[in-house]
N, CA and C of each residue as an Amber inpcrd file, in Angstrom:
protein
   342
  36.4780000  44.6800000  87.5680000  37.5220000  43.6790000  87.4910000
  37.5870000  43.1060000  86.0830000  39.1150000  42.2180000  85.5940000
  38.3680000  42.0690000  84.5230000  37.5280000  40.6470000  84.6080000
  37.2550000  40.2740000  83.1570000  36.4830000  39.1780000  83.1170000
  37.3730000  37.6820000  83.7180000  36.3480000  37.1490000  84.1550000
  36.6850000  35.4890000  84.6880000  37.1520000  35.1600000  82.8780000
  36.8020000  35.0210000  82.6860000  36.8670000  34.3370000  80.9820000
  38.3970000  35.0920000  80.6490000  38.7450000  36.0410000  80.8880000
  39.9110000  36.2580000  80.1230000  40.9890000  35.9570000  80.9980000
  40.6780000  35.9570000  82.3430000  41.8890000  35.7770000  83.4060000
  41.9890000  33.8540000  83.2070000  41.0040000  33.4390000  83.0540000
  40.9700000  31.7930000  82.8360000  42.1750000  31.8770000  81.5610000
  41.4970000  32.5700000  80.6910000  42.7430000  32.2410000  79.3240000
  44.2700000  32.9200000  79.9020000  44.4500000  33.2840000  80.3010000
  45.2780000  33.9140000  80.5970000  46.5470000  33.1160000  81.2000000
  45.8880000  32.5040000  82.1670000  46.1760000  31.5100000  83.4100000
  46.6240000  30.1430000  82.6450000  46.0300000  29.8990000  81.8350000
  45.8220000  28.7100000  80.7110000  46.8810000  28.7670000  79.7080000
  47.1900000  29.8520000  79.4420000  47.7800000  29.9900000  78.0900000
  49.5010000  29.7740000  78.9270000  50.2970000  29.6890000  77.9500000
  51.7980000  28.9730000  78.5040000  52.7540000  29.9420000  77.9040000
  54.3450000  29.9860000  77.9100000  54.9190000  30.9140000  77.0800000
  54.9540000  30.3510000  75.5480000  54.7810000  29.1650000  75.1800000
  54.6080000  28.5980000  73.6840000  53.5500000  29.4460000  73.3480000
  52.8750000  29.6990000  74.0630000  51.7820000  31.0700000  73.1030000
  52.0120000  32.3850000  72.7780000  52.4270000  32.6660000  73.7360000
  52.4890000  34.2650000  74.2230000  53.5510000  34.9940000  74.6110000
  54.3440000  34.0050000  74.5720000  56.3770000  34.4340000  75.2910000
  56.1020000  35.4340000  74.5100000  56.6300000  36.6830000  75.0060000
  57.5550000  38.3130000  74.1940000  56.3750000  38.0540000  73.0690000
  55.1590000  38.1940000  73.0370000  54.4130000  39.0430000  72.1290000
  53.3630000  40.0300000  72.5970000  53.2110000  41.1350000  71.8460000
  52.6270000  41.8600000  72.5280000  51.0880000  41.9510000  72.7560000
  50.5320000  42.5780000  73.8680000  49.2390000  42.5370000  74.2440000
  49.0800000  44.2350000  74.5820000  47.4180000  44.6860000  73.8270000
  46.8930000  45.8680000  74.0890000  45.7170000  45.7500000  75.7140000
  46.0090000  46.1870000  76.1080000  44.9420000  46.1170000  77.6220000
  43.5830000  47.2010000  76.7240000  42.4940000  46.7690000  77.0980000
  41.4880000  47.5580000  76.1220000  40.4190000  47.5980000  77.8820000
  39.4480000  48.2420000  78.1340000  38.5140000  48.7230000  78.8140000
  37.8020000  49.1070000  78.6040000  36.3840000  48.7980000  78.8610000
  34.7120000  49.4030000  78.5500000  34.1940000  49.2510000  79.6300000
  33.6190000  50.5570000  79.8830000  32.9840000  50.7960000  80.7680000
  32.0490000  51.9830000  80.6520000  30.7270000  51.5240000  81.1440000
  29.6400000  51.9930000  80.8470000  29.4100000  53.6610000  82.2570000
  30.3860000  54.0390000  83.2030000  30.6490000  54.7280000  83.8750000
  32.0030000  55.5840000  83.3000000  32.6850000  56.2020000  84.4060000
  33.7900000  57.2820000  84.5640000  35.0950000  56.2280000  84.4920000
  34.7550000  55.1770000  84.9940000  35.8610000  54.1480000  85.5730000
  36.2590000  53.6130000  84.4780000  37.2510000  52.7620000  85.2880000
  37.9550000  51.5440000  83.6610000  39.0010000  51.2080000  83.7730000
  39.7180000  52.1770000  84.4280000  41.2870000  51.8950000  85.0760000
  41.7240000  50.3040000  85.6380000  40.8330000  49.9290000  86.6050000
  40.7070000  48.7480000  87.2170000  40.9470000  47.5510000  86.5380000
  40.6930000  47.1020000  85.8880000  40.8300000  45.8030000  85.2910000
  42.1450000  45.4540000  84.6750000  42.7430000  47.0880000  84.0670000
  43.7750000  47.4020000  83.0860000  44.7710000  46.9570000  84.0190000
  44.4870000  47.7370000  85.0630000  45.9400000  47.2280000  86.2900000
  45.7670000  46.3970000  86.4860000  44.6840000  45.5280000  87.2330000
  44.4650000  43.5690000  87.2430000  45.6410000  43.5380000  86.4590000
  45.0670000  43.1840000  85.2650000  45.9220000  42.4190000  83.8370000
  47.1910000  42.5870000  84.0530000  47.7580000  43.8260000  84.3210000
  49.0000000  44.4000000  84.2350000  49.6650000  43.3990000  85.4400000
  48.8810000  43.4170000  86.5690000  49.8590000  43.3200000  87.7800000
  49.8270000  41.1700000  87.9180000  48.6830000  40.3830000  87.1860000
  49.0920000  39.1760000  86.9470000  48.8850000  38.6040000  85.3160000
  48.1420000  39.0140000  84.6840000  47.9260000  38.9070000  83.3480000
  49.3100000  37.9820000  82.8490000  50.2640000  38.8730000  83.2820000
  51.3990000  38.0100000  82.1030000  52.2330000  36.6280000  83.0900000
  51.7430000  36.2170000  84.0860000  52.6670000  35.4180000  85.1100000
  52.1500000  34.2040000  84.7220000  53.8310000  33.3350000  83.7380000
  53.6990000  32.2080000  83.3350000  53.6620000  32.0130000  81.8830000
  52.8420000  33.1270000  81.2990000  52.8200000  33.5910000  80.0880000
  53.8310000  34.6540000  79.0880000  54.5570000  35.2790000  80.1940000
  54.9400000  35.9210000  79.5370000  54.7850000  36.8640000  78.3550000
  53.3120000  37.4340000  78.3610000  52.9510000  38.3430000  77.1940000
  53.2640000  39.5610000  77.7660000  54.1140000  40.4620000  76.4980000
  54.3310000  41.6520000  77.2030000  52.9760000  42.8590000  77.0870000
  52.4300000  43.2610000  77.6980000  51.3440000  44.1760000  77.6600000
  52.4700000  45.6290000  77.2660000  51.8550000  46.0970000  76.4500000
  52.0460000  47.4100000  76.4450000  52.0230000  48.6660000  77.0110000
  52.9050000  49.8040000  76.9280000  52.8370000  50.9800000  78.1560000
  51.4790000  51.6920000  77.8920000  51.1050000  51.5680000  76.6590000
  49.7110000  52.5160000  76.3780000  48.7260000  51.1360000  76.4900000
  47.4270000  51.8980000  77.1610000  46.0220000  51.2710000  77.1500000
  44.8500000  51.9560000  76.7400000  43.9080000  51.3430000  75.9730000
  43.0850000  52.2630000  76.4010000  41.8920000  51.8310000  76.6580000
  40.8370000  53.0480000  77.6040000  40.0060000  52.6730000  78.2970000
  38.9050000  53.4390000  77.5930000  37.6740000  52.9330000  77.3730000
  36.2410000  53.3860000  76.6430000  35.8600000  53.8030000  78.1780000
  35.3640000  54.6150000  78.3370000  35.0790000  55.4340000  79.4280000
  33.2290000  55.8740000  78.7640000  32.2790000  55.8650000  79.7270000
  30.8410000  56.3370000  79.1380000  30.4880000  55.8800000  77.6860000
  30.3270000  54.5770000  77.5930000  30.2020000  54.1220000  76.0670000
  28.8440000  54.5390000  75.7190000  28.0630000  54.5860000  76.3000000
  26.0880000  54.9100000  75.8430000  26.6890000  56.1830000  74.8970000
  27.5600000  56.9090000  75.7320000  27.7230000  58.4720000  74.9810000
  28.7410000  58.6410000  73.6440000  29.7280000  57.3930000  73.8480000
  31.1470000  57.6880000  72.8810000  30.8100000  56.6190000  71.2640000
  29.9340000  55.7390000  71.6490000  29.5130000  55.3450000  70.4430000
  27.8800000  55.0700000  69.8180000  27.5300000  54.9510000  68.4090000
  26.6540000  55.5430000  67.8990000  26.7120000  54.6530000  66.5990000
  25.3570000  53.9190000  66.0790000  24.8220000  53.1200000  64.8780000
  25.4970000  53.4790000  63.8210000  25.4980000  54.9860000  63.8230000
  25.9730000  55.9330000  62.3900000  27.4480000  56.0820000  62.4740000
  28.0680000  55.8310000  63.4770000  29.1990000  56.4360000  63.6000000
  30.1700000  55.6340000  64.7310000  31.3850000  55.2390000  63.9990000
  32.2130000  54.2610000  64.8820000  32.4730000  54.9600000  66.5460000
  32.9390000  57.0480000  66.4260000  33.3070000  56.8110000  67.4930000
  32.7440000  57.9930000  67.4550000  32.0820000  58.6310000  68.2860000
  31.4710000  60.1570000  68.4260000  32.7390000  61.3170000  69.2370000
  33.6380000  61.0610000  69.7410000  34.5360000  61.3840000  70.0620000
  35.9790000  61.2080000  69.3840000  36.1450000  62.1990000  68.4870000
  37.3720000  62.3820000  67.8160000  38.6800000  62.3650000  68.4620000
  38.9880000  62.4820000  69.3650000  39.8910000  62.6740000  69.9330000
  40.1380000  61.2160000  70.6170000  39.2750000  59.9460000  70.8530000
  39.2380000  59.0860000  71.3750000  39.3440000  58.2250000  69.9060000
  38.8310000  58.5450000  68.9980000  38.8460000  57.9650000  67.6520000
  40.9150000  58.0750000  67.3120000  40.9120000  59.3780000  67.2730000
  42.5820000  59.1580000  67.1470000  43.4500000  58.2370000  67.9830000
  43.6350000  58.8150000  68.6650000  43.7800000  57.8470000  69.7570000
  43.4460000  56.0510000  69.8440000  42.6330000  56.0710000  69.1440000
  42.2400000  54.1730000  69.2140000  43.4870000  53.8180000  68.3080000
  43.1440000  54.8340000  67.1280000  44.0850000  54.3140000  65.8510000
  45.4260000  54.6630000  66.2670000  46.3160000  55.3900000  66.9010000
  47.3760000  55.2980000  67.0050000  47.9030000  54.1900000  67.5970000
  46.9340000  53.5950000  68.7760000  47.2160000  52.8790000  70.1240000
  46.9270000  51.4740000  69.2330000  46.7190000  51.3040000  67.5500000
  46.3660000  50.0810000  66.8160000  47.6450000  50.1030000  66.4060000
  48.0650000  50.9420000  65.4860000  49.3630000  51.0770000  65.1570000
  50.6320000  50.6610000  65.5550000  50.2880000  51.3550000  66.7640000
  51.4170000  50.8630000  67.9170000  51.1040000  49.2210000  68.0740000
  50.2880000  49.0970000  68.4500000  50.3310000  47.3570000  68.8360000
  50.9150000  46.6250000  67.5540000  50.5410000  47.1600000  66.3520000
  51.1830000  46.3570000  65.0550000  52.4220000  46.5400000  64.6760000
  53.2010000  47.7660000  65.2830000  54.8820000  47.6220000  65.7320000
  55.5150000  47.2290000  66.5910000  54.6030000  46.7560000  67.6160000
  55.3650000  45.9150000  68.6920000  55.2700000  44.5610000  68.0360000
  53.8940000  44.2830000  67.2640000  54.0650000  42.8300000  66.9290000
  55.4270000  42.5170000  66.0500000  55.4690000  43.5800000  65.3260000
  56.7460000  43.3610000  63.9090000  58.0560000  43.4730000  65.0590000
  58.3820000  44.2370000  65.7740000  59.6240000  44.1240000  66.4750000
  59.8620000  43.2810000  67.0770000  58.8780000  42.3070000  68.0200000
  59.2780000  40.8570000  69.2880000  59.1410000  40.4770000  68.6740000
  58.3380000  39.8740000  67.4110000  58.5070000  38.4320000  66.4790000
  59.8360000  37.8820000  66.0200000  60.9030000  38.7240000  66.1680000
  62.0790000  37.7450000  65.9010000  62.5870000  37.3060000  67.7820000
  62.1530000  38.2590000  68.8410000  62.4750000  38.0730000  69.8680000
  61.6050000  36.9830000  70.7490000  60.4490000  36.5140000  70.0740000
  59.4650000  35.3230000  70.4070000  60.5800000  34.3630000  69.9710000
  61.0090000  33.9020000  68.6760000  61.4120000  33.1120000  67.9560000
  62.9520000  33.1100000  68.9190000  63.3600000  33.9100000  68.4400000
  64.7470000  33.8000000  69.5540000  64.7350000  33.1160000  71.0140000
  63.7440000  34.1710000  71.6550000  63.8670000  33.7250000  73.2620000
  63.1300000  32.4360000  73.5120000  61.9690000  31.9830000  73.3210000
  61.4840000  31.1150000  73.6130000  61.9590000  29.8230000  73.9590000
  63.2680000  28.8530000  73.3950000  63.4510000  27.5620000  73.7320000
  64.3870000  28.2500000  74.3950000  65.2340000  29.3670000  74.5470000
  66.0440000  29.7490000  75.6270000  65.3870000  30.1130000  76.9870000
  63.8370000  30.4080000  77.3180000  63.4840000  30.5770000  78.0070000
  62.8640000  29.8900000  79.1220000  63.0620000  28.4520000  78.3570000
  61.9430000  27.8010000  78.7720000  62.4860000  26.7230000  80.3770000
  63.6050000  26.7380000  80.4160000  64.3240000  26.5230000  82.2150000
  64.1210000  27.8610000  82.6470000  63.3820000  28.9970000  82.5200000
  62.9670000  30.1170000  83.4270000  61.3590000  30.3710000  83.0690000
  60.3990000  29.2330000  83.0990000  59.6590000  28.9360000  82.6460000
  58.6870000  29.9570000  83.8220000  58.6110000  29.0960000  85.0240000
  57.6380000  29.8990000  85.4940000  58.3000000  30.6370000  87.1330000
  59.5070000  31.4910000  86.3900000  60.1520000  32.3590000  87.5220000
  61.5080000  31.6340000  87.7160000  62.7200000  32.3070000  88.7340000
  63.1260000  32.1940000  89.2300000  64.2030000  30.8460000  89.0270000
């Protein structure tokens, strides 16, 4: 599941924070798993807040094995992958930042739904 600590912030945080900006869902897990938490987030993460999570996530799957003292990621293919899925989050930030600024005092009589 994910953490109490991030679902607290989550819950806490208002759309003056977080209206239309974007969020990366990230996962570590010391097993096969990891999926789980990502969907949590997904399915209440943004209610009230309005942060848009992104279509890509990614999940650290067997960390004892994928990282290493000497070496950020022992898996190249998971190494690419981090960095594209960084990239991406730093073009969603540049694209909603005029749509934070825009929507926000228009949003705020559809504050929490309906």
């Amino acid at each position: 599941m994910a953490t109490p600590a991030l679902k607290n912030f989550l819950m806490l945080t208002t759309d003056a924070e977080l209206a239309h900006k974007p969020a990366l869902a990230v996962s570590v897990s010391a097993s096969i798993n990891g999926i789980y938490p990502i969907s949590e987030l997904r399915l209440t993460g943004s209610k009230n807040n309005h942060v848009c999570f992104l279509p890509d996530h990614l999940v650290f799957r067997e960390v004892d094995k994928l990282f290493d003292a000497n070496q950020p990621c022992l898996e190249e293919a998971m190494q690419s992958r981090s960095e594209y899925t960084i990239q991406l989050l730093a073009a969603y930030a540049r694209a909603l930042k005029p749509v934070h600024q825009d929507m926000l005092n228009a949003g705020k009589a559809f504050r929490y739904g309906m």
